[in-house]
Structure formats: structure tokens, C-alpha cells
C-alpha positions in Angstrom: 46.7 11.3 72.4 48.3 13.6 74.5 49.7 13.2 78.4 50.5 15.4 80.9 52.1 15.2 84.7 51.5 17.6 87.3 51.8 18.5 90.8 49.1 20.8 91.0 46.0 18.4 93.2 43.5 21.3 92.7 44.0 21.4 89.0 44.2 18.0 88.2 40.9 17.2 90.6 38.9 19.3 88.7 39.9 18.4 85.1 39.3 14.9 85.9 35.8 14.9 87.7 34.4 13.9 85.1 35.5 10.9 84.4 36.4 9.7 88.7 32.0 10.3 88.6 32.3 7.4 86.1 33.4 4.8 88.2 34.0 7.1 92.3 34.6 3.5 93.9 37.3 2.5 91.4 39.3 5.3 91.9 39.2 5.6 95.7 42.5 5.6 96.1 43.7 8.2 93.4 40.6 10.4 94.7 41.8 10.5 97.8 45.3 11.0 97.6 43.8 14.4 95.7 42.0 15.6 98.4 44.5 14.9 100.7 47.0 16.7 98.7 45.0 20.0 98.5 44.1 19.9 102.0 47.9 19.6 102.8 47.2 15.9 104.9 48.7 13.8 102.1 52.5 13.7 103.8 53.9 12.6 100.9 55.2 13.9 97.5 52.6 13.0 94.3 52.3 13.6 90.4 49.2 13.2 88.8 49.1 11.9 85.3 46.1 12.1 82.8 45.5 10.6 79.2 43.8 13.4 77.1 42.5 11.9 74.0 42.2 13.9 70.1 39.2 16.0 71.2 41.3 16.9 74.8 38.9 15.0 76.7 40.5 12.5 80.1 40.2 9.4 79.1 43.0 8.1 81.7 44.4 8.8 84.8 47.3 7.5 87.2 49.6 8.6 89.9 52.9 8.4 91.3 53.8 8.9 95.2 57.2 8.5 96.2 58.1 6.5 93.5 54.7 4.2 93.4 53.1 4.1 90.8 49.3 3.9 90.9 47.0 3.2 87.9 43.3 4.4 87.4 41.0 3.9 84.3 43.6 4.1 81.2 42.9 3.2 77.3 45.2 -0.1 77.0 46.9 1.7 73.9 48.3 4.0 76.2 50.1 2.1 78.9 53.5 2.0 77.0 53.2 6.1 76.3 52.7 6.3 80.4 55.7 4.5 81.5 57.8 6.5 79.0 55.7 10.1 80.3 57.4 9.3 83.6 60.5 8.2 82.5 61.1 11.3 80.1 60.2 13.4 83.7 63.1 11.5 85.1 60.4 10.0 88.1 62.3 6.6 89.4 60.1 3.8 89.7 60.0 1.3 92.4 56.4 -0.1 92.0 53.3 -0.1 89.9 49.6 -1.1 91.4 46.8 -1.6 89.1 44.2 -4.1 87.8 46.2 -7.1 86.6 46.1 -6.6 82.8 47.4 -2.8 82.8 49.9 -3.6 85.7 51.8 -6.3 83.8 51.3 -4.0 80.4 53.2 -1.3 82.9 55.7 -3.7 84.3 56.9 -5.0 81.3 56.9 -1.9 78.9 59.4 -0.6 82.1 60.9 -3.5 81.8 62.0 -3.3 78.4 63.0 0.5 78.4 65.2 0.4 81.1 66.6 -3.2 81.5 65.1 -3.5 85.0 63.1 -6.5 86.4 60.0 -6.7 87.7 58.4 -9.5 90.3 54.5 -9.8 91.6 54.6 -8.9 95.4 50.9 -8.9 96.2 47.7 -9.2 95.2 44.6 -6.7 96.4 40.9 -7.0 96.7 38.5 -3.8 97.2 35.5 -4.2 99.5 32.7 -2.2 99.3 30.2 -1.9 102.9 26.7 -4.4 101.7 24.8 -4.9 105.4 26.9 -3.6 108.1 26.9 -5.9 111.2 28.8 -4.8 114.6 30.7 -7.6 116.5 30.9 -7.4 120.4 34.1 -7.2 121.7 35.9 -6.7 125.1 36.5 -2.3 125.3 35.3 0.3 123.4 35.9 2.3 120.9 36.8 6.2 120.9 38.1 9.3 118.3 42.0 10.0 118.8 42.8 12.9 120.3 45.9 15.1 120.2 47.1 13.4 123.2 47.7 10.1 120.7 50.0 11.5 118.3 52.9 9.3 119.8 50.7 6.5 119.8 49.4 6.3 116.6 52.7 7.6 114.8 53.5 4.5 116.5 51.1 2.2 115.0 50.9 3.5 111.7 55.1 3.0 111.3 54.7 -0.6 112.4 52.0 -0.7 109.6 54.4 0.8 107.5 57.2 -1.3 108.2 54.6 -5.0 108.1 53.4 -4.3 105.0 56.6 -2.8 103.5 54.5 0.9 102.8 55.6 3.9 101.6 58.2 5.7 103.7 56.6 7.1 107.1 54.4 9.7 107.6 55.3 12.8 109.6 54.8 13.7 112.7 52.8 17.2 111.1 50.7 14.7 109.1 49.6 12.6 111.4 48.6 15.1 113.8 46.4 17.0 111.1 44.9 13.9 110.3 44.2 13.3 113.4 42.7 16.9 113.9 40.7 15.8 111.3 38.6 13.7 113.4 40.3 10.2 110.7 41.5 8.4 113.1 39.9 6.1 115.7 41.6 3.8 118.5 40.0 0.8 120.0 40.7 0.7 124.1 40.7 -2.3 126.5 42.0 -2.3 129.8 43.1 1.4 129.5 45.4 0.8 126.9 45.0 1.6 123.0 45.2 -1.7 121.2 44.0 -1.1 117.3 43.9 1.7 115.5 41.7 2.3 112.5 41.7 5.6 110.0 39.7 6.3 107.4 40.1 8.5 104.7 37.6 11.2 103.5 34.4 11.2 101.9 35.1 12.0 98.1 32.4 11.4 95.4 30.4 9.4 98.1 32.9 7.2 99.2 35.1 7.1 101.8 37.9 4.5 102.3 38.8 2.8 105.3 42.7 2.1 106.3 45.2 1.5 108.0 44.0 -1.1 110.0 46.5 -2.1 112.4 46.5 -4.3 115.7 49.8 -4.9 117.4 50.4 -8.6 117.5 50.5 -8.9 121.2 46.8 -7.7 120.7 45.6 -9.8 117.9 43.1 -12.6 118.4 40.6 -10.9 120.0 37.8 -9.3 117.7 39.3 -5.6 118.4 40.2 -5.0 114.9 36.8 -6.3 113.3 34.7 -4.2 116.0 37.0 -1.0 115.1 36.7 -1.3 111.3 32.7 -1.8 111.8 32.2 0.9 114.4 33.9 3.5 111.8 32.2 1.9 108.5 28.6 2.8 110.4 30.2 6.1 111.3 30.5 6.8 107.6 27.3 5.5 106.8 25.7 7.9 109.3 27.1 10.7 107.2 25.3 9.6 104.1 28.8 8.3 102.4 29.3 4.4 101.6 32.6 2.9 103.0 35.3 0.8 101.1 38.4 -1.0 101.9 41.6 -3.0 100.8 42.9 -6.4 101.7 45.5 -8.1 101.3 44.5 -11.5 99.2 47.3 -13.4 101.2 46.0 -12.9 104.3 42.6 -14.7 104.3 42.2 -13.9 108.1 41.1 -10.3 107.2 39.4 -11.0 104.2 36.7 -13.1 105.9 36.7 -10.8 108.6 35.8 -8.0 106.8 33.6 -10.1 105.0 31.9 -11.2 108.3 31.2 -7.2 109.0 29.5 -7.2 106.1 31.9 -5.8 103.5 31.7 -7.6 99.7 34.4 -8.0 97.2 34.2 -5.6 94.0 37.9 -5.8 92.5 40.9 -7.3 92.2 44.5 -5.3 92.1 48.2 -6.5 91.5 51.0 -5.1 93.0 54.6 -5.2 90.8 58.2 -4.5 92.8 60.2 -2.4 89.8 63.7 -3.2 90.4 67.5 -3.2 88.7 66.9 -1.4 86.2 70.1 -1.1 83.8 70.0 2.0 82.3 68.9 5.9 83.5 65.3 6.4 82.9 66.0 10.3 82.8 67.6 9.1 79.3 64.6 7.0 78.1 64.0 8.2 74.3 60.1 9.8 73.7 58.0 7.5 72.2 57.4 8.5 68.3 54.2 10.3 67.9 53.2 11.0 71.0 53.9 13.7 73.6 55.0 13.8 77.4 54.5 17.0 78.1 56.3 19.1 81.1 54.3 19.5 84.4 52.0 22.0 84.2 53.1 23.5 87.2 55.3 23.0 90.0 59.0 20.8 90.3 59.0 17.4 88.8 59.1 16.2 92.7 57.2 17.8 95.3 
């Protein structure tokens, strides 16, 4: 088994085709944080990771952005050999996302090496678009524009800050996302009160989020009518859509639900935190190999 971390989106994307055809929808997220990357609208700095196996065929893949720690398909053998590939690249951990058994395997092998602790923070439920069904509501829709940088810089921060994300996007990203024709705004009275992006097509699928509605604005079917309005727009391209939620908030999940999106899979999301010793100085695993990125700084 051998591992390698890089920086290089392009590179990585196409040695690991392959196996995101496998399973597109259950690697949404990684495949479009790639696409992102190479077409310079990811805003944030990400390492890819992949698990070649003796005949140098990818048989796992994860990712880490800004210090979160995302996990794809990966061979359960190899969990503990990818928490040590990022330690021995001296990448500092603050979360780890992935389906429930490898997230805990990754949690606690961390755990162990650098005497940190770990806690569940929240649990996540991918949707995939069934029979698409609009709902009335009071406005209309409409594409952002240049003109609603500000505003949805805005509303993606107090996403940001809600659901304790990542740190904030850019003013530079969000425009060229916007540019992009990803982002739509829901408008009543004159006044933008939900914004909805969605990601890009990749492998067929395109995933839908943020979804945010200020709370003064909640309540009133804006959000639901957004979300639907952009999953047909997907469909009308010949792409199926896909979402996240939140399983603590059961508001959204039967709202999306009533829209006509299904469940498909559960994720688990792990806060890495205190660890006692320097994970630059975490000893390589016997008999198996981190290698060096294959191009690039270790943070980019």
C-alpha cells in the first residue's frame, strides 16, 4: 500500500476518475472541491490524498481543506496509515467528516498518536433529487449578479459563522463564483432574502449548498422555493442534483424531503482538539510509506 498527498487538483482528478465513476454521488463533495480547485473558485487551501494499492491502482481517496479533513471511499486497513500520511506532512487537524465507521477509525487512531481528544459535533444526511415538486411562495426567484457581491458575501459569512464552517471565503471567490452563473437569490418586496448556490455539474451530479435564509426571513417557504427552482435548473441541464443536511435540524430535512429530495447516506462529523504532542513529530507507521507531495508546498 502506498499513499501520497498533493496539491496538484488537475493531477489528482485525473488519476482518480476511475474510481469517483464508481460511486459520482458519494464523492460529491471531494469531486467538487477538485473542480473548484482547478478552475481557481475553491477560495480555500486543499491536499488531496489517495490510497494506491500493490498493483498502483486508487483504491482510496480523502481530502484536507484548511485543516478538515474529508473522507472518500478508503480500504478500512488503511485508515490508521492516513492519519499518520498527514501527520508526517505536518497538516494540523481540527476535524474529520466521513461515514461513521471510518470517521471514528480516524478520530481515534489521531487520538492515540497525538494525545488529542476528539467529540461528535454533527451528524449529515445526503439527498439525492427523486420527483422534483416546486412550492409557491411570495417573490421570485433570480441569478446573482455582480451587483450582489456585498450581499451574498454577506449571507454566506452568516452561513459560515451558524454553522461554525470553514473560515470565510473571499471577496475574489465569491465574485467568480458568482460570474459563474452558482448562485441564485430569492427576492420579495425588493429585498434579497435567501440565497441558494450550487456547485458544478461533475460526473453528472451537481450539489446544491449553501442554503441560507436570514432569520428575520425564515418561516415563509422562501428557502424550499429557492432550493427547488435551482434543483430543476440542474435537471434542465441533463445533471441530477444532491444536497446535505444537517440531521439536527429536522425542519430542513422534511423540507427538502417535501421538494422531493430522498435520503441516500449518512456522515459524522468529529471536532479534533488538544492534542498533546506535535504531529510534525508523529513516527511513520512500519511498513508503509507517506510519501512527499507530488508537487507543490505542503499548504497551498
Amino acid at each position: 500500500m502506498r499513499i501520497e498527498i498533493t496539491s496538484d487538483a488537475a493531477r489528482f482528478m485525473h488519476d482518480v476518475r476511475p474510481l469517483l465513476r464508481r460511486d459520482p454521488l458519494r464523492h460529491t463533495v471531494i469531486a467538487t472541491v477538485l473542480v473548484n480547485t482547478v478552475n481557481g473558485r475553491s477560495g480555500l487551501p486543499t491536499l488531496f490524498l489517495s490510497v494506491r494499492d500493490d498493483a498502483d491502482q486508487v483504491v482510496g481517496i480523502a481530502q484536507c481543506t484548511d485543516g478538515a479533513a474529508y473522507l472518500g471511499e478508503l480500504p478500512a486497513h488503511s485508515i490508521s496509515a492516513v492519519v499518520d500520511a498527514f501527520a508526517t506532512h505536518a497538516i494540523a487537524l481540527r476535524s474529520v467528516e466521513g461515514g461513521h465507521a471510518d470517521a471514528v477509525a480516524f478520530a481515534t487512531r489521531w487520538s492515540e498518536t497525538t494525545g488529542g481528544t476528539y467529540r461528535r459535533r454533527h451528524s449529515a444526511r445526503l439527498f439525492r433529487l427523486d420527483t422534483l415538486r416546486v412550492p409557491a411562495a411570495p417573490g421570485a426567484p433570480r441569478q446573482a449578479t455582480v451587483d450582489d457581491v456585498d450581499t451574498c458575501i454577506a449571507m454566506i459569512e452568516e452561513f459560515r459563522v451558524e454553522t461554525d464552517g470553514p473560515r470565510r471565503l473571499d471577496e475574489a471567490t465569491v465574485r467568480r463564483r458568482v460570474e459563474a452563473a452558482s448562485t441564485w437569490l430569492w427576492e420579495h418586496d425588493g429585498l434579497p432574502v435567501t440565497l441558494v448556490a450550487r456547485q458544478p455539474a461533475v460526473l453528472g451530479w451537481a450539489r446544491i449548498g449553501p442554503v441560507y435564509t436570514p432569520p428575520l426571513f425564515r418561516a415563509n417557504g422562501f428557502a424550499s422555493a429557492l432550493t427547488a427552482t435551482v434543483a430543476g435548473r440542474i435537471r434542465a441541464e441533463g445533471a441530477d442534483a444532491c444536497l446535505f443536511t444537517d440531521l439536527a435540524n429536522p425542519t430542513s430535512n422534511k423540507i427538502y424531503q417535501r421538494i422531493g429530495f430522498e435520503p441516500v447516506r449518512d456522515f459524522v462529523h468529529y471536532t479534533l482538539s488538544g492534542a498533546g504532542v506535535d504531529q510534525a513529530n508523529t513516527p511513520r507507521p512500519v511498513g508503509r510509506r507517506a510519501t512527499n507531495p507530488a508537487s507543490g508546498p505542503r499548504r497551498r
